[in-house]
N, C-alpha and C positions, 0 to 999 in steps of 0.2 A: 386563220392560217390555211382552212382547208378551204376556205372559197380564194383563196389566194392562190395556190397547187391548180385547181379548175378552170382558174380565168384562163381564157382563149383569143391572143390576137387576131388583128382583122384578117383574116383571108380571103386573099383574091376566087374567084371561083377558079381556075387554073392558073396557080402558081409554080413555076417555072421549079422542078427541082432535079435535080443532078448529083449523081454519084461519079467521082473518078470524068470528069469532066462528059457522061454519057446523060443523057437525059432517062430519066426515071417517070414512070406510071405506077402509082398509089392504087392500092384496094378501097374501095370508098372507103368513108370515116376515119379518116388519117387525114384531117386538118387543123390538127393543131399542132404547134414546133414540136411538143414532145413523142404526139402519131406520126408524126414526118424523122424526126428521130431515129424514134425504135423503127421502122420501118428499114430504114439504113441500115441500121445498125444490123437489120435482119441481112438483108441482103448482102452487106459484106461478111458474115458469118456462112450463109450458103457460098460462097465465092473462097473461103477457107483465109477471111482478109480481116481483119479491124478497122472498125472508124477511127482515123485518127485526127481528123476533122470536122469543123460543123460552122459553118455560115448562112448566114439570112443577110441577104441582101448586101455581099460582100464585106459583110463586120462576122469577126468572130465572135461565137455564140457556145457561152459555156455552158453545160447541162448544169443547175443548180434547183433542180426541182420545182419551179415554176414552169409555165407554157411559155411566157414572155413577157414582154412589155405593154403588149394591148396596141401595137403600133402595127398600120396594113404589113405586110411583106411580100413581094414579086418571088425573090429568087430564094432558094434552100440550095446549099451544095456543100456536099459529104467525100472527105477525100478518105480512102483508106489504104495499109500497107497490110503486106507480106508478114502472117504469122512469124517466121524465120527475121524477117528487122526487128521482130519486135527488143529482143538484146542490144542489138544498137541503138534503137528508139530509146531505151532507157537509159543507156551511156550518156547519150547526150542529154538528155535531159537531168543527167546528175552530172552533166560536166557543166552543162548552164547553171545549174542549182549552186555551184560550187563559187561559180565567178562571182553569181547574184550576192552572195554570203559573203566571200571574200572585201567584195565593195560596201559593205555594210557593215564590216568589223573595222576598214578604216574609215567611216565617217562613226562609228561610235563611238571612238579613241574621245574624239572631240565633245560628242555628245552629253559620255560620261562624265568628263570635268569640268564642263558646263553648266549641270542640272543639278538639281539637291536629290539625294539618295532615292526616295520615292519613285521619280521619274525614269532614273539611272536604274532601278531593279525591275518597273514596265518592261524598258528597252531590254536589257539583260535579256528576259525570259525570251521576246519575241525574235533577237536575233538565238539563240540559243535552240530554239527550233529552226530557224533557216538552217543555222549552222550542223545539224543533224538529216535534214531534208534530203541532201545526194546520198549518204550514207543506207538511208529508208530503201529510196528507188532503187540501189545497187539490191538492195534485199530481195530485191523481186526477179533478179534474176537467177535463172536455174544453173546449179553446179556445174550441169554439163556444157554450159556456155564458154568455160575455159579448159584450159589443156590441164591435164589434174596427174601430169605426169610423179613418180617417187621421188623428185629430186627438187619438186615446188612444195610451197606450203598452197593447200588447198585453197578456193576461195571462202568458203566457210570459216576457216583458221582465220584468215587474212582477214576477212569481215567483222570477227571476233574482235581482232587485236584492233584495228580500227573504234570499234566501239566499246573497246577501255580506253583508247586514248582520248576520243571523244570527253567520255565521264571524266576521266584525270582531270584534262584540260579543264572542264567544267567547273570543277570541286577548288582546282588553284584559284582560277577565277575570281569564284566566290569567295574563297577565304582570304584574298587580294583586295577586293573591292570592300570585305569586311574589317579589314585593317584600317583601311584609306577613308574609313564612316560614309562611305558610297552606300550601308546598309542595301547589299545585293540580297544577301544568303537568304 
């Protein structure tokens, strides 16, 4: 696994790389995706900004702890935002997280009474973390992200209650699918 982590795709000897659509110069030895990387990722931090980007050679490229494929690459280009989005960067990506879930609790309707029990409590679990996923992201925003006037329940309150109704919903779930020998629980 660890010569795996080390492998290093082919690099051009000057490969095109770009932050924020400006071209970028590398300190030597930063030629592998993940020195080209952290490099970004540096320089959007001196800029007071976040990577929220990362492409090799116009295909998104998710940091998963490898170097990469082993395949040549031309171009690296690292888009980042505004510490201050980053609240709304997370909105939406728990407003996405929400639709992605929502579409996967109606094709599981089908799924579930289709399959024999076994299969039916796979699925359970795997949508049952999607279905918790926007809830996570919302977690990581800061209190002071909303108006926390005496006359709101706070967003911490509100996150709370959320994630009882989460578990609730979960537990009927289960003891629903355990009635109907869907064997979830």
């Amino acid at each position: 696994m660890l010569t795996q982590t080390l492998e290093s795709p082919v690099v051009p000897e000057d490969p095109r790389i770009l932050l924020d659509g400006e071209s970028v110069k590398l300190p030597p030895g930063r030629r592998s995706l993940s020195g080209i990387r952290s490099s970004l990722e540096t320089l959007a931090m001196e800029r007071q900004r976040v990577l929220r980007s990362f492409s090799v050679d116009g295909k998104a490229h998710h940091h998963n702890g490898s170097s990469g494929s082993g395949e040549p690459f031309a171009k690296v280009e690292g888009r980042t935002m505004d510490l201050d989005q980053m609240p709304l960067h997370l909105i939406a990506a728990a407003r996405d997280q929400a639709a992605h879930a929502q579409a996967s609790v109606h094709s599981a309707v089908m799924f579930v009474l289709i399959n024999e029990g076994k299969v039916a409590r796979e699925f359970w679990w795997n949508l049952a973390l999607e279905l918790k996923q926007p809830l996570l992201t919302l977690c990581l925003l800061p209190d002071s992200t909303f108006d926390d006037s005496p006359s709101r329940a706070s967003f911490t309150q509100l996150r709370r209650s959320s994630d009882q109704q989460v578990a609730s919903t979960s537990l009927r779930i289960i003891a629903s699918c355990s009635s109907c020998h869907c064997a979830i629980g």
